[in-house]
C-alpha positions as CSV (number, residue, x, y, z in Angstrom):
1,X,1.4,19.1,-18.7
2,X,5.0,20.8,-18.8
3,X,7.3,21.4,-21.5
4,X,7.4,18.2,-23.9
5,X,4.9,16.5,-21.6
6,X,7.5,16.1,-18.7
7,X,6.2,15.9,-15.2
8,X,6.8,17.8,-12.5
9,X,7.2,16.3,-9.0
10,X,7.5,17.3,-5.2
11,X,8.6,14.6,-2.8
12,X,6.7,15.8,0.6
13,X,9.2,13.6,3.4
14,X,12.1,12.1,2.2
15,X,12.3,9.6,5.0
16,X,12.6,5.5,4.3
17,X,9.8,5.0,1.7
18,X,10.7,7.7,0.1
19,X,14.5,6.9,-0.4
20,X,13.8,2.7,-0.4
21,X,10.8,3.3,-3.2
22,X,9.6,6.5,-5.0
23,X,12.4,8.4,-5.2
24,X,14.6,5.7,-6.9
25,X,11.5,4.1,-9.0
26,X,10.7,7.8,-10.0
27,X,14.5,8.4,-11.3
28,X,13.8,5.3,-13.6
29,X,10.8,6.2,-15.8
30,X,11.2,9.1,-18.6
31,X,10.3,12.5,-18.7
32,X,10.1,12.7,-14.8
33,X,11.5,15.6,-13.1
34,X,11.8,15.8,-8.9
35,X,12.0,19.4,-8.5
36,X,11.1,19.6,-5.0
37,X,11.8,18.2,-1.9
38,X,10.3,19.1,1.5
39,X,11.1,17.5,4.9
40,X,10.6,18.9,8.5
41,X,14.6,17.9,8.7
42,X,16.1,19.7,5.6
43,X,18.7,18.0,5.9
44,X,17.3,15.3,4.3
45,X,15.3,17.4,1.7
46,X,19.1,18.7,1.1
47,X,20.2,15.1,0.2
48,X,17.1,13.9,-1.7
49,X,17.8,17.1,-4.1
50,X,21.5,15.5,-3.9
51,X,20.5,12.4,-4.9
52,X,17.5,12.5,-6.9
53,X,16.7,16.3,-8.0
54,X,17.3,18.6,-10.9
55,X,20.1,20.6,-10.2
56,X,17.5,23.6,-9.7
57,X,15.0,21.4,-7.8
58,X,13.8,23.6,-4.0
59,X,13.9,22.2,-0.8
60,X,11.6,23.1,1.9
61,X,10.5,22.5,5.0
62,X,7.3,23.3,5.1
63,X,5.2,21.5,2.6
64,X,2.6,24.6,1.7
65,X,5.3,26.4,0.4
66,X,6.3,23.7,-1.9
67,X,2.3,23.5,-2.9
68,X,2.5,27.3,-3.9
69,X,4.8,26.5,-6.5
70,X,2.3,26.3,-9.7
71,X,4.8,24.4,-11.8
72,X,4.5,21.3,-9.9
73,X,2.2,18.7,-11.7
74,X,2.2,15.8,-9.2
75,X,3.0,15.5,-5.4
76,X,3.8,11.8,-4.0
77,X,3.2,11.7,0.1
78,X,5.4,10.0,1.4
79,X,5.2,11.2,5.4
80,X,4.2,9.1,8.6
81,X,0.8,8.1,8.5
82,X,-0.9,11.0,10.6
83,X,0.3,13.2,8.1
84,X,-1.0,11.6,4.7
85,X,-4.8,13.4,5.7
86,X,-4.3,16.7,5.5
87,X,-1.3,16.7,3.5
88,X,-2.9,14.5,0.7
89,X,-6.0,17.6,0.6
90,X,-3.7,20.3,0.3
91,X,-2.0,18.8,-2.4
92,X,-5.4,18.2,-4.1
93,X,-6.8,21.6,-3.5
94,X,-3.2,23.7,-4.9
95,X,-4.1,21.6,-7.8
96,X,-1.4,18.6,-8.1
97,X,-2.3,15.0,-8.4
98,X,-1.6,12.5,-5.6
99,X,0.5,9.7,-5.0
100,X,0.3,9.3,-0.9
101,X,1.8,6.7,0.2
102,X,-0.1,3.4,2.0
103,X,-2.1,3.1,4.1
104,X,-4.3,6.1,2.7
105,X,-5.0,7.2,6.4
106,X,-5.0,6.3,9.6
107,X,-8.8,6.1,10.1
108,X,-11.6,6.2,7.7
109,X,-12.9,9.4,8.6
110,X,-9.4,11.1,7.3
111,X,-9.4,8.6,4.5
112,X,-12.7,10.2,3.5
113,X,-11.6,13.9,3.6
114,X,-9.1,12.6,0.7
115,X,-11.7,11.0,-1.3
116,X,-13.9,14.1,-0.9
117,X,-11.0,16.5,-2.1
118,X,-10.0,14.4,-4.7
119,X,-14.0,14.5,-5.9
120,X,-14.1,18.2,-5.8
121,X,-11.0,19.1,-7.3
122,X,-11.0,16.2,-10.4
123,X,-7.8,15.7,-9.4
124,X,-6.2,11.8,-9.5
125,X,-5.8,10.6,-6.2
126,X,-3.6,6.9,-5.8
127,X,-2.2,4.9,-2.8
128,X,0.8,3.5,-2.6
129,X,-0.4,-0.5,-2.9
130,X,2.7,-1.7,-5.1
131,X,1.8,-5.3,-4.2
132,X,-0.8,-5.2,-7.1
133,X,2.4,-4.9,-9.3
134,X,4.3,-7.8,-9.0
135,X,4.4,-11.0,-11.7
136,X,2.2,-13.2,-9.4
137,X,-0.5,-10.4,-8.3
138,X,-1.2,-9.4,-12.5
139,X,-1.4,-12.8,-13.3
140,X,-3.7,-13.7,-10.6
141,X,-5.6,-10.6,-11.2
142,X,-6.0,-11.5,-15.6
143,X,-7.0,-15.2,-14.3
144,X,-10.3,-13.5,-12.0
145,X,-11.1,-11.0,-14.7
146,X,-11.1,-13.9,-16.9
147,X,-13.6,-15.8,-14.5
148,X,-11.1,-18.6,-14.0
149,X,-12.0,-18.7,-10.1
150,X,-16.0,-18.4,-10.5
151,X,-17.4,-16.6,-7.3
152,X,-14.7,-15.9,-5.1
153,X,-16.6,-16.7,-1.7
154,X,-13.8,-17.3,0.5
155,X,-10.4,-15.5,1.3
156,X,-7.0,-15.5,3.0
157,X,-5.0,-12.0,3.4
158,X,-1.9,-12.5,4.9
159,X,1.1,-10.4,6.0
160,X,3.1,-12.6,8.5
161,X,7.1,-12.2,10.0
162,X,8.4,-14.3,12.8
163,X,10.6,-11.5,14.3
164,X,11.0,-8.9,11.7
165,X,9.9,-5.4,13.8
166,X,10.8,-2.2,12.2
167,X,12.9,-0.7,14.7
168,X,13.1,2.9,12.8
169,X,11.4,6.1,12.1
170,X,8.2,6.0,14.0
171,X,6.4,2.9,13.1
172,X,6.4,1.9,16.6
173,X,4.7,5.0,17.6
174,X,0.8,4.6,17.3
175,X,-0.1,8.3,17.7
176,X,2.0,8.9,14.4
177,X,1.1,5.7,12.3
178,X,-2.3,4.6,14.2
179,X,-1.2,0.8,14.9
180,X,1.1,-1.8,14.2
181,X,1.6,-4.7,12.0
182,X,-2.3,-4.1,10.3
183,X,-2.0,-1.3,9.5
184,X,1.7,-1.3,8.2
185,X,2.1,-5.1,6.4
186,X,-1.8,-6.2,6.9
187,X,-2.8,-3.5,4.8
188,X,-0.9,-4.8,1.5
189,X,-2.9,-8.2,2.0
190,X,-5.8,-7.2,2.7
191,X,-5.8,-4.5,-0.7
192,X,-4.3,-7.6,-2.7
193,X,-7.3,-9.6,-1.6
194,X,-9.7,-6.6,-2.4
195,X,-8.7,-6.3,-5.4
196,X,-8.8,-9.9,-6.7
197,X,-12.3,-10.3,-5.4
198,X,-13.5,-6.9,-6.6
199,X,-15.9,-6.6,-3.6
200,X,-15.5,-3.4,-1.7
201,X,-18.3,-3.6,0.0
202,X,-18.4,-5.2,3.8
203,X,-21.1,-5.6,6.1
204,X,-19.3,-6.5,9.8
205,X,-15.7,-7.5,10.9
206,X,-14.5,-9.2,14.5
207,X,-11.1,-8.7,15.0
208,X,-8.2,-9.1,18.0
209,X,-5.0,-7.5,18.6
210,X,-1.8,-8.7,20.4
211,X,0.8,-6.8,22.5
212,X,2.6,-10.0,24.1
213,X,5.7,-9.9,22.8
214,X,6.5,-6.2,23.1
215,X,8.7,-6.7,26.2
216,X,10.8,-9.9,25.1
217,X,14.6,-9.8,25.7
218,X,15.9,-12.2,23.9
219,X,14.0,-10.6,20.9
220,X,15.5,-12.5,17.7
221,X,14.7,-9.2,15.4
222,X,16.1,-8.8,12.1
223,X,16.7,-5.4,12.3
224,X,18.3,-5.7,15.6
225,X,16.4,-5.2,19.4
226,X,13.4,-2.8,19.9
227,X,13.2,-0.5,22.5
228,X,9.9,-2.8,24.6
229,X,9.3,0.9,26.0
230,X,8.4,2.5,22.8
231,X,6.8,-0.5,21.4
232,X,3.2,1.0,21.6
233,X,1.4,-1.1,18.8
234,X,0.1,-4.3,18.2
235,X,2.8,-7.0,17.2
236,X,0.1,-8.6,15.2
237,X,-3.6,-8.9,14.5
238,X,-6.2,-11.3,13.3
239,X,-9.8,-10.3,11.6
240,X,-12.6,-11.7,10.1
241,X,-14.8,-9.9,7.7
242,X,-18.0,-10.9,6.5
243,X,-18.6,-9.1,3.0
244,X,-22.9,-7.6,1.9
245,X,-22.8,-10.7,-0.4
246,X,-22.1,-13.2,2.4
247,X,-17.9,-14.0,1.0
248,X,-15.6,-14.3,4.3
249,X,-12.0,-12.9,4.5
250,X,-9.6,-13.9,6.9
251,X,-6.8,-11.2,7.8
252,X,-3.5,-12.2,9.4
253,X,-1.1,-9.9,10.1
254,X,2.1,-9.8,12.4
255,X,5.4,-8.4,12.8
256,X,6.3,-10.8,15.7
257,X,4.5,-13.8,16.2
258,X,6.3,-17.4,17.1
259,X,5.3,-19.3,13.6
260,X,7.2,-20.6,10.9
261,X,4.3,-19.7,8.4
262,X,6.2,-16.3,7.1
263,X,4.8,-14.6,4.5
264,X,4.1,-11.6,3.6
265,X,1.2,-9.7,1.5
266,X,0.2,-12.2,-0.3
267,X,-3.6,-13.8,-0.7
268,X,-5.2,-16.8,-1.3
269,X,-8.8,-17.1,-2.5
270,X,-11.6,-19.7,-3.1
271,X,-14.2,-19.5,-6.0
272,X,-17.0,-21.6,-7.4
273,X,-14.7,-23.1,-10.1
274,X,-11.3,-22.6,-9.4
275,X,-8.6,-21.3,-6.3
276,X,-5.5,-19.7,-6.1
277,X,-2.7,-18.9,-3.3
278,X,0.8,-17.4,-3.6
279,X,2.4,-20.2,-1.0
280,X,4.9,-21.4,-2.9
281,X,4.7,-19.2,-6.0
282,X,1.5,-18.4,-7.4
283,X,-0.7,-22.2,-7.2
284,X,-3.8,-21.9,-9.6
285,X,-6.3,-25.3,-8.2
286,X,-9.1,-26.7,-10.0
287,X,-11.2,-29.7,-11.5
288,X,-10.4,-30.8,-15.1
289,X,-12.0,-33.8,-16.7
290,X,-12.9,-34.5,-13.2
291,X,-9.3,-34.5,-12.1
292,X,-7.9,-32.7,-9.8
293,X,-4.8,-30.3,-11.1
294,X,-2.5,-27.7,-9.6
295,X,-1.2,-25.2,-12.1
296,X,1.9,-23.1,-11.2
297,X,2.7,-20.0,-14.1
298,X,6.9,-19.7,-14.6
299,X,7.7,-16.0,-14.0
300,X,11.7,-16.1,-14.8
301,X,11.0,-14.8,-18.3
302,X,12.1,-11.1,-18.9
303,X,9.9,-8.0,-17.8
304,X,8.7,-6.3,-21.7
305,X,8.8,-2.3,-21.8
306,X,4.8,-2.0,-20.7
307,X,5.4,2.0,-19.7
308,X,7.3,4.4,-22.3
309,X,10.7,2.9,-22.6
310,X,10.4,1.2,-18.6
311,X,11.2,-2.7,-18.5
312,X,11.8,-3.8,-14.9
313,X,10.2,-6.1,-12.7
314,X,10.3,-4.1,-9.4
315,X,7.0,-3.8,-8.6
316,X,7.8,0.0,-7.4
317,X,9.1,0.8,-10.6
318,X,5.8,-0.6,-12.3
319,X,4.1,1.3,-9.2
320,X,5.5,4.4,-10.7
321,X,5.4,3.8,-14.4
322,X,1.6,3.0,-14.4
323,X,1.4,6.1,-11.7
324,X,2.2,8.5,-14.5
325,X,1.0,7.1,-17.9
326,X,-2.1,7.4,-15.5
327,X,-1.4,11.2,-15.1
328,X,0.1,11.7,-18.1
329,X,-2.6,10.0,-20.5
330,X,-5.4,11.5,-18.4
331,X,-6.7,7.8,-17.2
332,X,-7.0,5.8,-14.3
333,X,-4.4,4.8,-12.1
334,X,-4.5,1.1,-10.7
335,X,-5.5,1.4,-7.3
336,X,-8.5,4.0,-6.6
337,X,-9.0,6.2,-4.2
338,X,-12.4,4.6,-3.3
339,X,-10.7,1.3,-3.2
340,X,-7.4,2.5,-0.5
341,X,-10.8,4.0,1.0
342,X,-12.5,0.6,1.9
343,X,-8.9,-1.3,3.1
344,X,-9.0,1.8,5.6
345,X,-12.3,1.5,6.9
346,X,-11.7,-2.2,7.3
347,X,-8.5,-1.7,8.8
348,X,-10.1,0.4,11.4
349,X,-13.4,-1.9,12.7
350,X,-10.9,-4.6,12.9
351,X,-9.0,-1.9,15.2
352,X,-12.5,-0.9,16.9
353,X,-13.8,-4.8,17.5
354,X,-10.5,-5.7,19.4
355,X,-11.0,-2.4,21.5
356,X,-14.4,-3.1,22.2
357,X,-14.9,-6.8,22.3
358,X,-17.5,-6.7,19.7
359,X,-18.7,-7.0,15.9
360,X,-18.0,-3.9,14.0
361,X,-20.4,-3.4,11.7
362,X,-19.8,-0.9,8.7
């Protein structure tokens, strides 16, 4: 690592999640320098050094160029979806580790060139799933590694708005992002889900998409109308996934859908001895001297300094903090490459069974 073990980051798009997330969670945790910024408008490469760069830090607009420069440590990813692929194996092969940001790809087979790449180079290789960091998520998380829930055989991943479309950048676009609401919100659940559960290992999916909302007038948005024109995604999507050992997983995912059940990456699972959801704060459910009981954890306490000096409870800050003890400390990062690799391939025959009607079997 660098002088005095500082790290040494290039911010590759400095769009919305890189402005709303790693650029300000980065700024927060010690020893972290952003010494490169490289957008296809350098304009806003010129404002992200502004903001958030040493006072030396380059801009470019071409990303190889930034990857030539051999004092860069880490690169975080943080372009439209259709980029993350071959952007993410670049980085890798110059020799920088690899936040990208989520989802890892926008189909398994590009997910899989990063997992490669990140195999033959030893490099650490993370997606952005910051979900996994907030108060409810850890503590669910300690409660299954603890075998609180037993056998988690049945699951809920959902990622639900009423009218909340993102109306900027190019989310609507599904040649840049490769779908809608699934692959944007539906991915947080479904890794959340994942994760609890540790099963990465499906066996068939049967999903559906929806585009019937798309050309609403009276649209109700937060962020103000869409454009029904360039509204080329789903506005929501709904999966079943059937896992080798026989567990179920239902995926719900929206940005547009006329329910009053908003919520948004969250999960609820079913074990053998216990259950949890995160409906109305995190809800642990069980039997106790054949009673039944509904515990609920209080989470208004402080955040403690877990990462060199960082105490905050923004999940992206935590993101970050854990991001680079990972890289700094030479261990590994929360969320694996081989882990973002399995939400992507589910992602996608959920995708493929509403196309063609049928199972998807992986």
């Amino acid at each position: 690592m660098g002088t005095e073990n500082i790290v040494r980051i290039g911010i590759i798009g400095c769009g919305g999640i890189a402005n709303g997330k790693h650029m300000p969670s980065l700024k927060k945790i010690p020893g972290v320098q952003m010494v490169a910024f490289c957008d296809i408008i350098e304009e806003r490469a010129e404002k992200a050094k502004r903001d958030f760069g040493t006072p030396d830090a380059a801009v470019y607009t071409d990303y190889r160029k930034l990857l030539e420069d051999k004092t860069i440590d880490v690169v975080h990813v943080c372009t439209p979806n259709r980029a993350h692929s071959f952007i993410t194996v670049d980085a890798l092969h110059a020799g920088k580790d690899v936040m990208c940001e989520k989802p890892m790809a926008i189909n398994s087979a590009e997910a899989k060139k990063m997992l490669d790449a990140a195999n033959e180079t030893g490099r650490k290789l993370t997606i952005g799933y910051q979900s996994r960091q907030r108060a409810d998520s850890q503590y669910m998380k300690n409660e299954c590694l603890a075998g609180t829930f037993g056998e988690i055989y049945y699951a809920k991943a959902t990622a639900l708005r009423r009218r909340a479309v993102p109306t900027w950048g190019v989310f609507l676009n599904e040649y840049e992002q490769g779908g809608g609401p699934l692959i944007d919100i539906g991915t947080h659940a479904l890794d959340l889900t994942l994760w609890m559960m540790d099963n990465y290992k499906p066996k068939y999916c049967l999903g559906q998409t929806f585009h019937k909302l798309n050309n609403d007038v009276e649209q109700g948005n937060a962020w103000g109308n869409w454009d029904p024109a360039k509204f080329t995604v789903e506005d929501s999507a709904f999966g079943m996934i059937v896992m080798e050992n026989g567990a179920v997983i239902n995926l719900e995912s929206a940005w547009a859908l006329n329910t009053l059940d908003v919520r948004e990456a969250v999960t609820s699972i079913c074990g053998t001895k216990a259950g949890a959801d995160m409906n109305d704060g995190l809800r642990i459910n069980g039997i106790r001297q054949n009673m039944q009981y509904v515990f609920k954890p209080s989470f208004s306490a402080a955040g403690a300094a877990f990462f060199d000096g960082v105490s905050s409870a923004d999940p992206a800050v935590l993101e970050a903090a854990q991001w680079i003890h990972a890289v700094r400390n030479d261990t590994k990062p929360c969320v694996l490459p081989e882990q973002a690799y399995t939400v992507t391939r589910i992602l996608e025959g959920i995708y493929i069974s509403a196309k063609t009607g049928d199972l998807y079997r992986f």
